[in-house]
C-alpha positions as CSV (number, residue, x, y, z in Angstrom):
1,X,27.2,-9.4,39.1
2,X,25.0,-9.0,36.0
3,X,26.8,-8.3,32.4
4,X,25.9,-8.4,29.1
5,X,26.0,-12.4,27.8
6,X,29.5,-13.5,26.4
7,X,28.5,-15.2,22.9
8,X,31.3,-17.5,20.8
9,X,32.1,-14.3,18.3
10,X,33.2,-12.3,21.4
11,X,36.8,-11.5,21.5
12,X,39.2,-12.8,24.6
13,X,42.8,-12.1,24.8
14,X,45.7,-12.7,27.5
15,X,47.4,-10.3,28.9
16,X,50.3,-10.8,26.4
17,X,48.3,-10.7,23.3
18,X,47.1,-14.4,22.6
19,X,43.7,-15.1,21.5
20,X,41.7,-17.3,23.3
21,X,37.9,-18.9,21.8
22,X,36.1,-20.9,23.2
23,X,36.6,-25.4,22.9
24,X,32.4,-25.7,23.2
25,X,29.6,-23.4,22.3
26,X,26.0,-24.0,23.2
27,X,24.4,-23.9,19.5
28,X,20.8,-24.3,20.9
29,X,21.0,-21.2,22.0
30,X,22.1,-18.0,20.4
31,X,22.0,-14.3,20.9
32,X,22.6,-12.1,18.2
33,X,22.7,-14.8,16.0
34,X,26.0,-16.1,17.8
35,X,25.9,-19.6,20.3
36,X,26.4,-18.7,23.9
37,X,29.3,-20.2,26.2
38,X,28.8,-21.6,29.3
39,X,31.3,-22.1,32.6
40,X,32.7,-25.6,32.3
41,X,34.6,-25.9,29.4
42,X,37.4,-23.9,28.9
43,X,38.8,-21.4,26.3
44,X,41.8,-22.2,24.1
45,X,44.7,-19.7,23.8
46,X,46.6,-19.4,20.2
47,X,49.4,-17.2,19.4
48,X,50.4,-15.9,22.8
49,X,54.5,-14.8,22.6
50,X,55.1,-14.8,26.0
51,X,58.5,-16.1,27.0
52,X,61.0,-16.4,30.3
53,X,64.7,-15.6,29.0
54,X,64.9,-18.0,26.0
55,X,62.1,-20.5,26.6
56,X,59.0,-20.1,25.3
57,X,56.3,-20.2,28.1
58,X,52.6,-19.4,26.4
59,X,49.3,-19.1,28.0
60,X,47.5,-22.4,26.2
61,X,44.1,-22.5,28.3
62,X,41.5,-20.7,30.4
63,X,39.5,-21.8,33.0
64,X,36.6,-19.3,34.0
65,X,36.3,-18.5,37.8
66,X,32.7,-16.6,38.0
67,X,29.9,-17.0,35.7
68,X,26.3,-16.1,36.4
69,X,24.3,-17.4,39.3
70,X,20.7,-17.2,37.9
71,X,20.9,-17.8,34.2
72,X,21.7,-21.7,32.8
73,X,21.5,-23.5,29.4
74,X,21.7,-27.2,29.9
75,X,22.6,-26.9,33.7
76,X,25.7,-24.9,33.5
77,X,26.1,-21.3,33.8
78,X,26.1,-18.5,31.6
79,X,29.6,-16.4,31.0
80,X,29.5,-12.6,31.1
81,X,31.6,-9.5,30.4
82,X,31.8,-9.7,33.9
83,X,32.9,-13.4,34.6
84,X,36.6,-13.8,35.4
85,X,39.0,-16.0,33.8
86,X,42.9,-17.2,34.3
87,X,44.9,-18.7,32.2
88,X,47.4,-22.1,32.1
89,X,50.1,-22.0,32.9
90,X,51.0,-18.3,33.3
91,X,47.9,-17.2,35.8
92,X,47.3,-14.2,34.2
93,X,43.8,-12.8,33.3
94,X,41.6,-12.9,29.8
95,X,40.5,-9.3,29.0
96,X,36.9,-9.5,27.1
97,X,35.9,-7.4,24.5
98,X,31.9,-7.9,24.5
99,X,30.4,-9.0,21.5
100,X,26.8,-7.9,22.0
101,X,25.5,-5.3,23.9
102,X,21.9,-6.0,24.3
103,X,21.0,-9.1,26.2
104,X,22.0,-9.1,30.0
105,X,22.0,-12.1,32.6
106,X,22.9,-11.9,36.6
């Protein structure tokens, strides 16, 4: 499914508020300035208060499920606003907020 391409200054939260960047950028290439991220490595949640009764139970990782099929930078695929991701150890999904609006990739 084609979306615009995620760069490393676009912003990822989990469902309960915690912000999730990226562990690896590709800084070879950039759009808008930014480095695109690729499928493989996985984003890093910070700050997420979800807890079950008393115990503290944050998201701490994301591993991204879709990514696009045609478009690769060193071998591995592009993410896009469309690509899905679900986080450890809660399951729930990152919500994107798209940091540039003008380059697109299927």
């Amino acid at each position: 499914m084609p979306g615009f391409v995620l760069d490393a200054g676009a912003t990822a939260l989990c469902a309960h508020g915690g912000k999730a960047s990226p562990s690896l950028s590709m800084p070879r290439v950039k759009v808008m300035g930014k480095p695109v991220v690729t499928q493989p490595p996985p984003y890093l949640v910070t700050g997420c208060p979800f807890t079950v009764g008393t115990s503290p139970m944050p998201c701490v990782s994301a591993s991204w499920l879709t990514a696009s099929v045609r478009v690769r930078v060193q071998g591995q695929p592009l993410l896009l606003t469309t690509s899905r991701a679900l986080t450890a150890p809660n399951g729930v999904p990152l919500n994107l907020v798209p940091g540039q609006t003008r380059v697109k990739a299927t």
